[in-house]
Every structure is written in C-alpha cells, then in structure tokens.
N, C-alpha and C positions, 0 to 999 in steps of 0.2 A: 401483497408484495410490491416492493419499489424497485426504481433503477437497482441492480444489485454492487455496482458498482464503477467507477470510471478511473479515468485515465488523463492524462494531460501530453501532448508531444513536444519537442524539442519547437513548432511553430506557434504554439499556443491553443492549439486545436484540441478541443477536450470529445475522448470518445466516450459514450454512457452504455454500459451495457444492460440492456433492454430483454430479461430474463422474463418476462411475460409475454412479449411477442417476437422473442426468438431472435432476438437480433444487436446489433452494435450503430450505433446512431453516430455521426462524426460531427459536431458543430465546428464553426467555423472560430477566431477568434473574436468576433462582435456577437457571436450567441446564433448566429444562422445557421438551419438544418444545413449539410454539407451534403450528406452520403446515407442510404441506411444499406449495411449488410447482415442478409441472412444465415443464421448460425443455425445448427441442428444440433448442440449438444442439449441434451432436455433440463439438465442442471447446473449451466453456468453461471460462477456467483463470483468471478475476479477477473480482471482483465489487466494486461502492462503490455504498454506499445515502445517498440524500438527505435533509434535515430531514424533506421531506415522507412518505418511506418510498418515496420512487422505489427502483430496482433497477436497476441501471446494470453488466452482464454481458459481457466482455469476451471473445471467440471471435478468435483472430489468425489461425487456419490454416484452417480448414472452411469456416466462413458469411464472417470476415474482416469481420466487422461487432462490433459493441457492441447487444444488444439492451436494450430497457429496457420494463420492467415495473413497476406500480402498486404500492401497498404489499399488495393483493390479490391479486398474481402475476397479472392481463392485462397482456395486451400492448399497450404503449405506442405502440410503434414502434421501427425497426431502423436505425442511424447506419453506415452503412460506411466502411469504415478507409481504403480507396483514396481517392487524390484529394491536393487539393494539402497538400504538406507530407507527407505517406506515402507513399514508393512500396514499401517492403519490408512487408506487414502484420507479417512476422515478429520484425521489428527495435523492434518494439510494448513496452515493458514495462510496462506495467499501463495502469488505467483509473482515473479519478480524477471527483468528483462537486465542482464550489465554485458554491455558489448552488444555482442551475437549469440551471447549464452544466457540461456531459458533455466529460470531454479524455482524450486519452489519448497516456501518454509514448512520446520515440522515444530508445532507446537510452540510458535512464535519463538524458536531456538535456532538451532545452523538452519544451513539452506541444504539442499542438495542438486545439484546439477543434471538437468533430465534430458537436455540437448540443445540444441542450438535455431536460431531464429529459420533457417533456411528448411527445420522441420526432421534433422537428422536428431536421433538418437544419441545418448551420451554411454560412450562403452571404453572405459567404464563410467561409473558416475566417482564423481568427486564432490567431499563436502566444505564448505567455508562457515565459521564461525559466527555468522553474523548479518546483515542486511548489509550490502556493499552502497559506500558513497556515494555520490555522484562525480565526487572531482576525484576517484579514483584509490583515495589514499586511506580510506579506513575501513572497517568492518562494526556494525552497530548492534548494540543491545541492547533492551530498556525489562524491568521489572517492577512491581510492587511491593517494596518490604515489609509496609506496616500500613495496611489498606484504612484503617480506624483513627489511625495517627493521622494520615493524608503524606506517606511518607513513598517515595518513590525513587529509582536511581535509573543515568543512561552512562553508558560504558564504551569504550572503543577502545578498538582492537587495530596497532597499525601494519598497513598492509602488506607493507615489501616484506615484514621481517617478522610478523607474528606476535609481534611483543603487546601485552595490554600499555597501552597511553592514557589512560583514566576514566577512573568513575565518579561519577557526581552524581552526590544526592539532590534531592528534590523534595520540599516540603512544602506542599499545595494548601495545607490549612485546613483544610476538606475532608470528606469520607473517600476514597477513591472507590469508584465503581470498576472500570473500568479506563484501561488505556486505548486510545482509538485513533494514535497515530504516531509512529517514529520514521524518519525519513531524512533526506538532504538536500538542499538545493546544488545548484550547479561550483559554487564557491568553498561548499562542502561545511557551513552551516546545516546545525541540527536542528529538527523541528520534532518537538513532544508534545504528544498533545492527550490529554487525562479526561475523562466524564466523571466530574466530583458533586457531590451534594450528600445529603440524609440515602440511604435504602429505600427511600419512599420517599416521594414531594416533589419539589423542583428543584433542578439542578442547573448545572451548565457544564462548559467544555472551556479548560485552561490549557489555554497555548502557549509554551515554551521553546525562547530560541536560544541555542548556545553556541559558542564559536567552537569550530572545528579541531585546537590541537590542545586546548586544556579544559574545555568545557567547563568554561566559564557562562552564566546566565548573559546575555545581551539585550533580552528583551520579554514581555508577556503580553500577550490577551486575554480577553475573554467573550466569549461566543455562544451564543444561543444554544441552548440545549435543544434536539430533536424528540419532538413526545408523542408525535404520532406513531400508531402502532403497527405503520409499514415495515414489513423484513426487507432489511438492507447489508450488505457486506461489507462496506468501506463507503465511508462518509467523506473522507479528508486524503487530499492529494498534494503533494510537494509540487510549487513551480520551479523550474530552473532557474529561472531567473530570480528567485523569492517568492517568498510570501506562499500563501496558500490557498488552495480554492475546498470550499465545502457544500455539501449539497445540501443547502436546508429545504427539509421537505414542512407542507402546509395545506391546507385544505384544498389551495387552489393548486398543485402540486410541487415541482421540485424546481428550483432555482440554484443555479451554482455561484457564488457569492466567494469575493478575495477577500480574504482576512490578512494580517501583517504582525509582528510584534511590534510594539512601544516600546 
C-alpha cells in the first residue's frame, strides 16, 4: 500500500494520508514535513480539508464513518456513512468538504450530506446532484460512454436553479481505463483527467481543462502513467489556484509534482 490519498488547502499545504502508519502528514508548501497526526481509523483511504483546516477522513469498510479532525489533528467528531441515502458504505467514492458541510459520493453519482465540518451530524441528510465547484456556481459529473472508442462526457449542472448548463463530450483517441479525476479550481475551471492506453502495456493519464459555463476544452496534458503495484485511492488533486498536483509513485517512493494544461 501507498499514501492512500491527499489533500491540498486553501495555503498550498498538501496533507498525505499515511494509511500504513496510521496517520495524516501535513507538508509545508516548499515540500517540508509540517505536522504528523495520529489517526485510529484502521481503513482510511480519502481525506478533504476545509478553508478552516478541518480534516474530513473517509473510513468505508472498518469504522464506516468519516472522521473529522481540527487543523490540530483532535478530534472533531465522527459522521457515519449508514443511514438514509447509504446503504452500501462500500459503494462510497470519496469524501468531499463545501463550506462547513461534510458529503460523501455514492458510486461517483450525487453526493449525500453526512454533517458538518464542526463534527455534528446531518438530520436530515440532503442530497446534491453532483461534485460542487469551487467557485460556488455548478454541480459536476463526468462518465464513460464508449470506453473502446476513447469516448467520454463532463456535465454541469447549475446551481442557484437546478437546470443542466451542458454536456461535453470528450474524445481521448485512446482505450479509456479508467477516469481518475474530475474537480475545479477556485475560478471554477474544470479539470478531467482519464488513464487511457491498451488493457495491457503502457499507458498514460490525459488531462483535460474546460472553462466553467460552456465547457469548452481550454487546454491538455499528458502525464506519466503510475505502474507500480502500490494501492492507492486518489492520485490527482485540484489547486485553487490551478493547475494540479499528482502523486507520482516510483522505486524511490512518492513525489507530489504540478502538472498544468497547454
């Protein structure tokens, strides 16, 4: 197993969460150890930190909760995943922080609302459509429509009013494997990002940025495929400010590297 997954904050601070020694690591922005806090969930695999330095720690099989943690590493309070709108914790794909409210997706579709950063419970829970902005104003979805084709779409949904504002296809030219990152920076550019290649051989990761209210393409990369055989949760993190940070792992271990579009 590897880092299972990180996090970036509103100061550039990237937290790694460190699922084999039980803990959450906070570097600094020039790459120095900062903090380590000790965590006790036995299988945590997602992490999202709040403006305020909340810690919002995602456990689907073990505890089956979302713990959350101060920007001190105490403990907040503990959000359980069971309950209305979850019956499968497993079916869980990540945890997500907007405001002061704690969600977490089912089956990379809505979100559902499990509580709040200060560790209170959501009663009731409420659900949203979608991965929310950053700059407030959309709701996001992305799919694979024709995985052989290299054929993909990303969708928003806007937010005051509900109404869909468009979908765009995406044609990578590739096999797609897998999608292994949809998100927003602070300006509320989109960031997609696909692992496309053969079912076997070598691959890579195509990154895709589109502007925020017609989703329009603006820009591409392309980025090292990861082929070591460490389990990991989440590779690829949105900056606020752009661009993006991934964790490429390697013999000598893990390195967190900005990538951009062109």
């Amino acid at each position: 197993m590897g880092p299972m997954s990180f996090a970036v904050d509103a100061r550039g601070r990237v937290y790694v969460l460190d699922e084999v020694n039980g803990r959450i690591v906070r570097h600094a922005p020039d790459g120095k150890a900062e903090s380590a806090t000790p965590i006790a969930l036995r299988t945590p695999q997602d992490i999202a930190v709040a403006d305020d330095g909340s810690m919002a720690v995602l456990d689907r099989f073990a505890g089956k909760e979302v713990a959350v943690y101060d920007e001190s590493g105490a403990m907040k309070g503990e959000l359980p995943l069971e309950g209305t709108g979850i019956d499968d914790t497993g079916a869980v794909t990540g945890v997500f922080v907007d405001g002061k409210d704690v969600y977490v997706e089912k089956e990379h579709g809505p979100l559902v609302k499990i509580g709040t950063t200060s560790g209170a419970k959501a009663d009731p829970r409420t659900e949203i459509p979608g991965r929310p902005s950053r700059d407030g104003l959309s709701y996001l979805n992305a799919g694979i429509t024709d995985a052989e084709a290299g054929r993909a779409y990303v969708s928003s949904i806007e937010r005051a009013t509900g109404q869909h504002r468009f979908t765009r296809e995406l044609r990578l030219k590739s096999f797609i494997r897998s999608i292994v990152l949809l998100d927003s920076d602070k300006t509320g550019q989109i960031y997609f990002a696909a692992e496309v290649g053969p079912p076997s051989g070598e691959g890579s990761v195509l990154l895709t940025c589109l502007e925020p209210l017609k989703g329009v393409v603006v820009g591409n990369a392309v980025l090292p495929e990861n082929t070591l055989p460490e389990e990991t949760f989440k590779d690829l993190t949105v900056l606020d400010g752009g661009g993006v940070l991934y964790a490429v792992r390697s013999e000598q271990g893990v390195a967190y590297q900005r990538y951009d579009c062109m």
